[in-house]
N, C-alpha and C positions, 0 to 999 in steps of 0.2 A: 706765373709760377707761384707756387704758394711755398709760403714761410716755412713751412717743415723740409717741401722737396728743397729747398734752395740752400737750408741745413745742413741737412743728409748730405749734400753733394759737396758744400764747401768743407764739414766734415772726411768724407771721400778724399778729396783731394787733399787735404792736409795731411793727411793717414801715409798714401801713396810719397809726397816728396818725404815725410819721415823717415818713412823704410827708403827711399832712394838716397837719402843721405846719410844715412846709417851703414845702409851694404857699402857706400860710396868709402865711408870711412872708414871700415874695420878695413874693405880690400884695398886700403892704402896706408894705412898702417899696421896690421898684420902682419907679415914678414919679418921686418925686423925688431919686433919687440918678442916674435917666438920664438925666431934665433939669440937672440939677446937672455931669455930666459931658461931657454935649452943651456947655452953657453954657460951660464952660472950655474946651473946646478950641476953642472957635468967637471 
């Protein structure tokens, strides 16, 4: 495999768990910090 493809890919991959931990965390803290914000300004 050459040096670029093997880049590219581990690039790729870093990319993908980024966005998986990312959605991971807003959809797990989400909820209640918009209730939480909703709730104050109201």
């Amino acid at each position: 495999m050459k040096y670029e493809t093997a880049m590219l890919k581990t690039f790729f991959v870093v990319a993908v768990l980024t966005c998986v931990l990312t959605f991971g965390a807003m959809v797990t803290t989400a909820a209640p910090v918009a209730t939480q914000s909703i709730a104050a300004v109201r």
